[in-house]
C-alpha positions as CSV (number, residue, x, y, z in Angstrom):
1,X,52.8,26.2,-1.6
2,X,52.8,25.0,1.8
3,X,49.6,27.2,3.2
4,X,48.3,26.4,-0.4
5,X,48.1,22.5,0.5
6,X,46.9,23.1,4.1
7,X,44.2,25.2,2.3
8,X,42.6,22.4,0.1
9,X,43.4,19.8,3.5
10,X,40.8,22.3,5.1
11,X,38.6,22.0,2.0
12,X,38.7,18.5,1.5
13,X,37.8,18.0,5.6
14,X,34.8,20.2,5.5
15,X,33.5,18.3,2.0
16,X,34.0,14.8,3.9
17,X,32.2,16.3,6.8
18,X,29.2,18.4,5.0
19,X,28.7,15.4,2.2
20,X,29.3,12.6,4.1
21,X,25.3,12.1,5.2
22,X,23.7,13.3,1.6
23,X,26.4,10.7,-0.3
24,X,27.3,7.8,2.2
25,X,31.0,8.5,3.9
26,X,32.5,5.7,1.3
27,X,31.0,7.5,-1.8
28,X,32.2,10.9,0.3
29,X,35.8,8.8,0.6
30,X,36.3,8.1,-2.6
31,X,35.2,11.3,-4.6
32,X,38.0,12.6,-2.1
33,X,40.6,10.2,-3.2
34,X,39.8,10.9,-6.8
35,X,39.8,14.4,-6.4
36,X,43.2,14.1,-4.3
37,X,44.8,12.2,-7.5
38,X,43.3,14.9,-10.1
39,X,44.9,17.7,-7.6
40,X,48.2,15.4,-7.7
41,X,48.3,14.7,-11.3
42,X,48.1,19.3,-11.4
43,X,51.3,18.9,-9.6
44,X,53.4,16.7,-11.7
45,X,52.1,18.4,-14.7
46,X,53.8,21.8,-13.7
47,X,57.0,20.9,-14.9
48,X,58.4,22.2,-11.5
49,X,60.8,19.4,-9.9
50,X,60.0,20.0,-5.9
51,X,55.7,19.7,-7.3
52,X,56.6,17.1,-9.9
53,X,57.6,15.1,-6.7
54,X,54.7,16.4,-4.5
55,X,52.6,15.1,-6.9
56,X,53.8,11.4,-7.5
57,X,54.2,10.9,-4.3
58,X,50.1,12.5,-3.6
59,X,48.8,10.2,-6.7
60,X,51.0,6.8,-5.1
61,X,49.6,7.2,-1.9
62,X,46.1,7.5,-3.4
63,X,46.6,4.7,-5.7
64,X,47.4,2.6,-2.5
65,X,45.3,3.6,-0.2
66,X,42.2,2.7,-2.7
67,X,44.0,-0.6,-3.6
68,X,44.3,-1.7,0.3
69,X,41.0,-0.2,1.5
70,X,38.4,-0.8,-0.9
71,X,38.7,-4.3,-0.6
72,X,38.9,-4.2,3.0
73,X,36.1,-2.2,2.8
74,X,33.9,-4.9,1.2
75,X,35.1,-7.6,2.4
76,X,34.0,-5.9,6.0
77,X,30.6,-5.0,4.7
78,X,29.9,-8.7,3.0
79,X,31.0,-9.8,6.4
80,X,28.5,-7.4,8.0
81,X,25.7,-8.4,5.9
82,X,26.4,-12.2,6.3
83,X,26.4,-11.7,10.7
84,X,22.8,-9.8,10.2
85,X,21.2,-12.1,7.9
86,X,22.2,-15.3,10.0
87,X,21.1,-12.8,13.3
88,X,17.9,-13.3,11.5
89,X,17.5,-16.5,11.0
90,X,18.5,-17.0,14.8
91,X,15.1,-15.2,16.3
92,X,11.3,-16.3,15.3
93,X,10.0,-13.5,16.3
94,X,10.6,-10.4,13.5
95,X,7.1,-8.2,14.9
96,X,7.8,-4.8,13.8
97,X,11.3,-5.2,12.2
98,X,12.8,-2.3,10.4
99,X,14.6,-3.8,7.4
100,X,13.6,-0.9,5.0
101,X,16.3,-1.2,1.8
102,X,18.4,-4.6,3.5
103,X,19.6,-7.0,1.1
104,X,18.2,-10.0,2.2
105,X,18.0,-12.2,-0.9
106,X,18.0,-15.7,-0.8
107,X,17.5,-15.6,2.9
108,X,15.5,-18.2,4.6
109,X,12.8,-17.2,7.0
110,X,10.4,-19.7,7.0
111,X,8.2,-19.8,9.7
112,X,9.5,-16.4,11.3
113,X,6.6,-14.1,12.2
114,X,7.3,-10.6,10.5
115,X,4.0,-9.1,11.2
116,X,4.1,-5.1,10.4
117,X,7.9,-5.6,9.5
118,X,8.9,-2.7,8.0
119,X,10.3,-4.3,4.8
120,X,9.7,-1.4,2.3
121,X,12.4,-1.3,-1.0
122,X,13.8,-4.4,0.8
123,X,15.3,-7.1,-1.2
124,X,13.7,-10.7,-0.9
125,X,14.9,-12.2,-4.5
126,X,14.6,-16.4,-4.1
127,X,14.2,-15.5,-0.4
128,X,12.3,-18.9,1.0
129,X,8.9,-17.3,3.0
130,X,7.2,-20.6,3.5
131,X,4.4,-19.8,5.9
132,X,5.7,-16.4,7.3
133,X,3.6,-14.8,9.1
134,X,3.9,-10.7,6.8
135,X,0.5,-9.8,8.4
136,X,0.2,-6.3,8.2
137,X,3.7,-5.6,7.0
138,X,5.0,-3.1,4.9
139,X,6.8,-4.3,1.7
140,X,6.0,-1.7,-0.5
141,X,8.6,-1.6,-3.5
142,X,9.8,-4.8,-2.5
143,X,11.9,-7.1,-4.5
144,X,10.3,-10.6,-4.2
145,X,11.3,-12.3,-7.5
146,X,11.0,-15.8,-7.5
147,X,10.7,-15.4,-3.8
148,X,8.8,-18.8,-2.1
149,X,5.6,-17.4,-0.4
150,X,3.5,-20.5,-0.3
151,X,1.2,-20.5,2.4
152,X,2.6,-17.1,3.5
153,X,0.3,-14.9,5.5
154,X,0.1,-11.6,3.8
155,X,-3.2,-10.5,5.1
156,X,-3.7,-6.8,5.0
157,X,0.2,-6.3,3.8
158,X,1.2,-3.4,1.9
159,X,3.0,-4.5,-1.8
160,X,2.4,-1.7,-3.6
161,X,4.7,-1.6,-6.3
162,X,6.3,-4.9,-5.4
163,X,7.8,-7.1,-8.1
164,X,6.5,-10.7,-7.8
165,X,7.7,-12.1,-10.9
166,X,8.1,-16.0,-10.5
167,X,6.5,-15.7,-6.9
168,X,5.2,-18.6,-5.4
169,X,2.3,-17.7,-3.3
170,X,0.5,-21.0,-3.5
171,X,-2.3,-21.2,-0.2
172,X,-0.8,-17.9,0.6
173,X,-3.5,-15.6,2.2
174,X,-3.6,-12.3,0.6
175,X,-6.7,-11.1,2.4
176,X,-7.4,-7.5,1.7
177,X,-3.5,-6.7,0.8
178,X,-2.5,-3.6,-1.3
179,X,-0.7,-4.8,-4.1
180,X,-1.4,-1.8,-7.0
181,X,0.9,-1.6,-9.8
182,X,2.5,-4.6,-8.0
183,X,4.1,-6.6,-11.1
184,X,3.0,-10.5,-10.9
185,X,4.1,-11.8,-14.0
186,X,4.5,-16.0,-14.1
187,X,2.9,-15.3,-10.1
188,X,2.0,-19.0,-8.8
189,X,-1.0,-17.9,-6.9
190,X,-3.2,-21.4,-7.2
191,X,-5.6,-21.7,-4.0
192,X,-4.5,-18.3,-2.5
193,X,-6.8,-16.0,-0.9
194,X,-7.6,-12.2,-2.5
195,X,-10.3,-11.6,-1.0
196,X,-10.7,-7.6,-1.0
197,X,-7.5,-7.2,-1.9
198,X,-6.8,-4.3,-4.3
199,X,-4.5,-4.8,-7.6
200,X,-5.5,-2.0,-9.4
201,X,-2.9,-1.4,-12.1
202,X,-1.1,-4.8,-11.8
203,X,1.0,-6.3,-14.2
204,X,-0.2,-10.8,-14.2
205,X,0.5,-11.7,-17.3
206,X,1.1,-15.3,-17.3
207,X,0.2,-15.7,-13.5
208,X,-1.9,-18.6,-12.6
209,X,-5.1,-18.0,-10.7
210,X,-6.7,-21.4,-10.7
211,X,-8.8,-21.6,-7.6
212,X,-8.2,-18.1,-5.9
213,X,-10.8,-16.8,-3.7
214,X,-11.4,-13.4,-5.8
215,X,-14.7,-11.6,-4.1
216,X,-14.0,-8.2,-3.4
217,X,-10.7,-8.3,-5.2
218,X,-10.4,-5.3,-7.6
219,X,-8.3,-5.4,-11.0
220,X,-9.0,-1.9,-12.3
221,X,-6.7,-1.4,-15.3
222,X,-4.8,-4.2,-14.4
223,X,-3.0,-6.4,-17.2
224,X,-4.0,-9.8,-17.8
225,X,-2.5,-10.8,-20.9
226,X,-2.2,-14.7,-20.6
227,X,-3.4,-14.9,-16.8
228,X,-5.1,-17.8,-16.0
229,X,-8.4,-17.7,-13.6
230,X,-9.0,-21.5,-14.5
231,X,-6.3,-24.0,-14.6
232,X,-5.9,-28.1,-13.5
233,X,-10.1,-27.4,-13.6
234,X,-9.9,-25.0,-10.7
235,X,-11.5,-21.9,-11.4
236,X,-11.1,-18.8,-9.5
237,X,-14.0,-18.1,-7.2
238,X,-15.8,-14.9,-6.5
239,X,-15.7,-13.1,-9.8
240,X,-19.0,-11.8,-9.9
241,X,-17.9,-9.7,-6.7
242,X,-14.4,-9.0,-8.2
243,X,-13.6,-5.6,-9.9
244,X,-12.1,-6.1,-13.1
245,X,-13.0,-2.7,-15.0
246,X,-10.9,-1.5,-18.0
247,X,-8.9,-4.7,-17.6
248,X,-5.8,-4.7,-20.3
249,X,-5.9,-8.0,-22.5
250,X,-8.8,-9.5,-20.7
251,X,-9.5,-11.3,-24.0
252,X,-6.1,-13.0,-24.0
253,X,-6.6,-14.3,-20.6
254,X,-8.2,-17.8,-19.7
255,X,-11.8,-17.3,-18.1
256,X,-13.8,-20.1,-16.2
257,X,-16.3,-21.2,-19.3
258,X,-19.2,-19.5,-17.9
259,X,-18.1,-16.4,-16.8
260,X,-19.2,-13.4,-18.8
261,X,-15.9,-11.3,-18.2
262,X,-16.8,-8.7,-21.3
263,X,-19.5,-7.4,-19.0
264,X,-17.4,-7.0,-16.1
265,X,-14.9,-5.6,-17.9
266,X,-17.4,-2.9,-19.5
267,X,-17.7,-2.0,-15.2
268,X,-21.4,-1.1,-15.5
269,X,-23.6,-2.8,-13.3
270,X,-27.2,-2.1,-12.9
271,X,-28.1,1.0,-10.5
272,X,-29.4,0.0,-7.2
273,X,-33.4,0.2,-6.1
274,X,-34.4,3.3,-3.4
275,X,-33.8,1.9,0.0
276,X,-36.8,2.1,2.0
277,X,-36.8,5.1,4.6
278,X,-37.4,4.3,8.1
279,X,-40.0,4.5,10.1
280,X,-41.3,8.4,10.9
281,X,-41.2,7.2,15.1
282,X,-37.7,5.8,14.5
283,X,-36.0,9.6,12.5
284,X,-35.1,12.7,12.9
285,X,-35.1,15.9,10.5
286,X,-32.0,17.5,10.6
287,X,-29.8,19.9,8.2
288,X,-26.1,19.9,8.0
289,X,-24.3,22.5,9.8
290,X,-20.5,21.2,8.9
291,X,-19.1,18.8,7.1
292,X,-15.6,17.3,9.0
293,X,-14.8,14.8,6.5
294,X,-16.2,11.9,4.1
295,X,-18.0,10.6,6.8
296,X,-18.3,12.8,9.9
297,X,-21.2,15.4,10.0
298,X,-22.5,18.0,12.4
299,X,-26.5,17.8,12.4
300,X,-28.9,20.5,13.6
301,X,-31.9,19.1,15.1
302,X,-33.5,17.7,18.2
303,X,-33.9,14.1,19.4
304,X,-37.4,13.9,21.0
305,X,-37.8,17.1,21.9
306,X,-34.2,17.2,23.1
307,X,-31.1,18.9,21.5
308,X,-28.5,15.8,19.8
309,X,-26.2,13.9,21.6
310,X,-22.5,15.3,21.6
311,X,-23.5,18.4,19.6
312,X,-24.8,16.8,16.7
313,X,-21.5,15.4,15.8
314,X,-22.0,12.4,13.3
315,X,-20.3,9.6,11.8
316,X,-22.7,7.9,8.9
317,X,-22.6,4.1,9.9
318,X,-21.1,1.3,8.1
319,X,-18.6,3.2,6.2
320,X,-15.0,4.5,6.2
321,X,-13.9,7.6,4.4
322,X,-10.3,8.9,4.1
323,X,-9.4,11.6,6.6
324,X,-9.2,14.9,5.7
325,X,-5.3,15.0,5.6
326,X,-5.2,11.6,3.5
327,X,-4.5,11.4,-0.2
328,X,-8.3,10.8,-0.4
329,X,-9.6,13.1,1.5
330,X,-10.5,16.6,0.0
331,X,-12.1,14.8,-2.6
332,X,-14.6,12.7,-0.4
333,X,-15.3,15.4,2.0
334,X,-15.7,18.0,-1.1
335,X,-17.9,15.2,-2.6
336,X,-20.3,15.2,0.6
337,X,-20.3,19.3,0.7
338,X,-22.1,19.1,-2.5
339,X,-24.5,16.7,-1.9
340,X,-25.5,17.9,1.5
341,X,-25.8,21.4,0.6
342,X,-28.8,23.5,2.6
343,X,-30.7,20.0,2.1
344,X,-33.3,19.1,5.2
345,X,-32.3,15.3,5.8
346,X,-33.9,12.3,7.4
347,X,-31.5,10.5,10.1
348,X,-32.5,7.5,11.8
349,X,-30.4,7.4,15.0
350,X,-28.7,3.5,15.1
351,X,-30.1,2.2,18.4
352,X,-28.7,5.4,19.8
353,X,-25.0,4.2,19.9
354,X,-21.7,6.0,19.5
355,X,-19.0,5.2,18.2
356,X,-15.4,5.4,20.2
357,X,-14.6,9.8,19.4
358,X,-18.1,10.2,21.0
359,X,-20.2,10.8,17.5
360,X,-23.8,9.2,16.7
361,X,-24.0,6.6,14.4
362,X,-26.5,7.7,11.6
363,X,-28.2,6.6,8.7
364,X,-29.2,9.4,6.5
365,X,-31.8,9.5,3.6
366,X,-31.7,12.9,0.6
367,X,-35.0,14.3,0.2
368,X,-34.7,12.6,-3.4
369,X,-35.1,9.0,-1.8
370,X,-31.2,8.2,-2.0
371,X,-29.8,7.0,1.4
372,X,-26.0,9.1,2.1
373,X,-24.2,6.1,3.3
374,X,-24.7,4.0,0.0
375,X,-24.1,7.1,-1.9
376,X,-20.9,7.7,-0.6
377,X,-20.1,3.9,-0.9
378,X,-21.4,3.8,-4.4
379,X,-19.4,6.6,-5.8
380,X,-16.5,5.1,-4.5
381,X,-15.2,8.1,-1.6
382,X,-15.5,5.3,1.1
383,X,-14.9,1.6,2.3
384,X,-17.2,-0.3,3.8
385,X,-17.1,-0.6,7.9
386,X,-18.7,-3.5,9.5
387,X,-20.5,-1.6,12.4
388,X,-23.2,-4.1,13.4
389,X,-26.2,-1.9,12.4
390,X,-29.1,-2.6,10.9
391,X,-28.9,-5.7,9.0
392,X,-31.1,-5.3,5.7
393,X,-29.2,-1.9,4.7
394,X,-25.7,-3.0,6.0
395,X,-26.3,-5.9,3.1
396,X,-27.3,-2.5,0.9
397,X,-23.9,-0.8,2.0
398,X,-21.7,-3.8,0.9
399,X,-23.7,-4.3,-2.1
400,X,-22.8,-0.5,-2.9
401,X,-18.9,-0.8,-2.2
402,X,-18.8,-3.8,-4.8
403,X,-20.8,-1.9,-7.5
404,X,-17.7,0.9,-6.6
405,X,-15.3,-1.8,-7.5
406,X,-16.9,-3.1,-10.4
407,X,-17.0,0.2,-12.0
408,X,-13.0,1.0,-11.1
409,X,-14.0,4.6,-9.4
410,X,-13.0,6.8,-6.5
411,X,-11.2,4.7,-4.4
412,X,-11.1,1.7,-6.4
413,X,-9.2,3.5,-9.9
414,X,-6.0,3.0,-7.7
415,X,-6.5,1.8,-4.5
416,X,-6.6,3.1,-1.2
417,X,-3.6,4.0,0.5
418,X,-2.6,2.4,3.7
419,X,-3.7,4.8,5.7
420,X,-7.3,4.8,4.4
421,X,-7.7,1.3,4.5
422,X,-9.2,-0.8,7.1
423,X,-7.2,-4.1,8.4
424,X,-8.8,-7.5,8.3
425,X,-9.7,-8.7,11.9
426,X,-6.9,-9.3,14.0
427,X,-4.8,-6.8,12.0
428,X,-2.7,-4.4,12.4
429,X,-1.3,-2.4,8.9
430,X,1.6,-0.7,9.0
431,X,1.7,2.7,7.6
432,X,4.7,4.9,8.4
C-alpha cells in the first residue's frame, strides 16, 4: 500500500508540473485536491480499518487545506489586483502598456496617455477615460460598457469586437479607428469624430450620432435599428462620403430630413468618367514582368532610351494594398495578375521619385482607357495613400476609395485589418 501511495504522489507531482501552464497552477491545485479526496473517499470505502483511516484522515486534510487556502488565495489576488490598478493611476504616462485580459473596471484613468497600450480582451466596464489619450492602441475585444470616453482620443485605435454598450464617447476622436462588429448599442457618440473609421458589421442600435463627423466612415452591414444621425437638431456630417451599404434597419433609424439614405444604402453609385492619359513626352510603354503584391510591379521598358530605375520595380502611387502575407493579400495581388496579364501599359513616371524600398512611383493607364491605381481603389483591394502626386488624379484616387466604401466591397465588406491599414498622421497603430 505504501509504494502504492508514493506511486500516485509521483503521479499527482508530474500532473501539477505538466498542467500547471495549460490550466493555471490554482485550477492545477485544486483538480489535485479534488482528485486527492475522490482517491481518499476509495479508501474509506474498502471496508479495511488501517485504509478506512488512511482515508479520513487524506479527505480532512483536503477539506482543510481548501477551506484555509482558497480564501487566502483570493484575498492575496484581490489584494494584488487592487496594488496594480492604484500603480496605475500613480503614472501618466501608459505608452505601450501590456494590459492584455487585466481587470481594470471602474478604474479611473483620466488624462493618462495609453497610446498603442496593448489593452486587447481587457476589461474597462464604467472605467472613467475622460480625455485619454488610446491613440493607436489596441483594445480589440475589449470590454468598455458604460465606460466614460468623452473626449477620448481614439484615433487610429483598434476595437474590433469591442462592446461599447452605454459608452460615452462624446467629442471623443475616433479618426480612422477599427471598430467592426464592435457592439455600440445606447453609444453616446454626439460631436465625435469618425472620420474613415470602419464599423463594418456594428451593432448601434439606439446610439446617438447627432453631429458626428461621418465622411469616409463605412457601416457595411452594420445595424442601425433606432440609431440616431440627427438629434437636439445636430445632424451627422459627411454622409454622402460615408459607406452605409446593406445597412440592417436603416429604415428604423433617424436620418437628417434631406438625406436620401435608400440610395446609399442600395451602395451603387454612378461609375466614374476615363481619366485622361498623360501626355505621350511625359510616359512610358511598359509590360509587366511580375507582380509582388496589390501594389508593387516589375516593368519592362526603357526610360528615355535608358533601362528603368531600380530594375523596373514599381509601386502604383497614392495607394496601399495589403502585403502579400496579410489577410488581404492573395486576393489583391491575384486581383492585379488578372488584370495585368500580357497587357502593353502606359506609365507616367511621378516626377521621377521613389518611394523609401527604392521603387518608382507610377501611374499606370490599361489599353482600355482605365487608369490601375483607381482600379485597384475602386474594386476595393487597396486604401488610399496620400503620396503628394499629381493633384487632379490624386482627387480621382480618393474619389475611387469612397465609391469602394459606398458599395461595401473588398476591403470595405469587413474592414481592414490592422496591419493593412494606414495610421492617421502622427500615428502609430498597434498590431501585435
Amino acid at each position: 500500500m505504501a509504494r502504492r501511495l508514493v506511486g500516485l504522489g509521483v503521479v499527482a507531482g508530474l500532473t501539477v508540473g505538466v498542467m500547471a501552464p495549460l490550466w493555471g497552477l490554482a485550477a492545477t491545485i485544486l483538480a489535485l485536491a479534488a482528485a486527492l479526496f475522490a482517491l481518499g473517499a476509495l479508501l474509506w470505502a474498502t471496508g479495511d480499518r488501517q485504509l478506512d483511516e488512511v482515508g479520513r484522515s487524506l479527505m480532512l486534510g483536503v477539506l482543510l487545506a481548501v477551506a484555509v487556502g482558497v480564501p487566502q488565495y483570493m484575498l492575496d489576488r484581490r489584494q494584488k489586483d487592487r496594488d496594480f490598478v492604484l500603480s496605475l493611476t500613480l503614472q501618466q504616462d501608459l505608452t505601450g502598456a501590456d494590459l492584455h485580459d487585466k481587470d481594470l473596471s471602474e478604474v479611473r484613468l483620466q488624462g493618462k496617455r495609453l497610446a498603442q497600450a496593448d489593452l486587447r480582451e481587457a476589461s474597462l466596464v464604467r472605467a472613467r477615460l475622460v480625455h485619454t489619450d488610446l491613440r493607436g492602441a489596441d483594445l480589440r475585444d475589449a470590454d468598455l460598457r458604460d465606460a466614460d470616453l468623452r473626449g477620448a482620443r481614439l484615433d487610429g485605435a483598434s476595437l474590433d469586437g469591442a462592446d461599447l454598450t452605454g459608452a460615452r464617447l462624446k467629442d471623443a476622436n475616433l479618426t480612422q479607428a477599427s471598430l467592426p462588429n464592435a457592439v455600440l448599442r445606447s453609444a453616446q457618440l454626439q460631436n465625435a469624430s469618425l472620420a474613415g473609421a470602419c464599423l463594418a458589421g456594428a451593432q448601434l442600435q439606439d446610439a446617438d450620432l447627432g453631429g458626428v463627423d461621418l465622411a469616409g466612415a463605412v457601416f457595411t452591414r452594420a445595424d442601425v435599428e433606432g440609431a440616431r444621425f440627427e438629434s437636439d437638431l445636430r445632424p451627422a456630417t459627411g454622409l454622402d462620403e460615408a459607406g452605409l451599404a446593406y445597412l440592417s434597419n436603416a429604415t428604423a433609424a433617424e436620418w437628417p430630413r434631406e438625406f436620401d439614405h435608400a440610395t446609399a444604402v442600395a451602395g451603387r453609385p454612378a461609375a466614374p468618367e476615363t481619366p485622361p492619359r498623360p501626355a505621350r513626352g511625359h510616359r512610358l510603354t511598359a509590360t509587366v514582368s511580375e507582380v509582388s503584391d496589390g501594389d508593387t510591379v516589375e516593368l519592362a521598358g526603357e526610360a528615355a532610351g535608358a533601362p528603368l530605375p531600380n530594375g523596373g520595380r514599381a509601386a502604383l502611387i497614392g495607394i496601399n494594398a495589403p502585403d502579400a502575407d496579410d489577410t488581404d493579400g492573395p486576393a489583391a495581388a491575384g486581383f492585379l495578375r488578372r488584370i495585368l496579364a500580357r497587357e502593353r501599359l502606359d506609365v507616367q513616371i511621378a516626377g521621377e521619385r521613389t518611394d523609401s524600398g527604392g521603387r518608382l512611383l507610377v501611374y499606370v493607364w490599361l489599353p482600355d482607357g482605365r487608369m490601375l491605381n483607381e482600379t485597384m481603389l475602386e474594386a476595393g483591394h487597396a486604401t488610399y495613400r496620400d503620396d503628394d502626386g499629381d493633384a487632379e488624379l490624386e482627387a480621382r484616387l480618393r474619389a475611387a476609395e469612397t465609391r469602394a466604401k459606398q458599395r461595401g466591397v473588398g476591403l470595405w465588406d469587413d474592414c481592414p485589418t490592422p496591419e493593412e491599414r494606414i495610421a492617421p498622421e502622427g500615428v502609430e497603430i498597434r498590431t501585435t
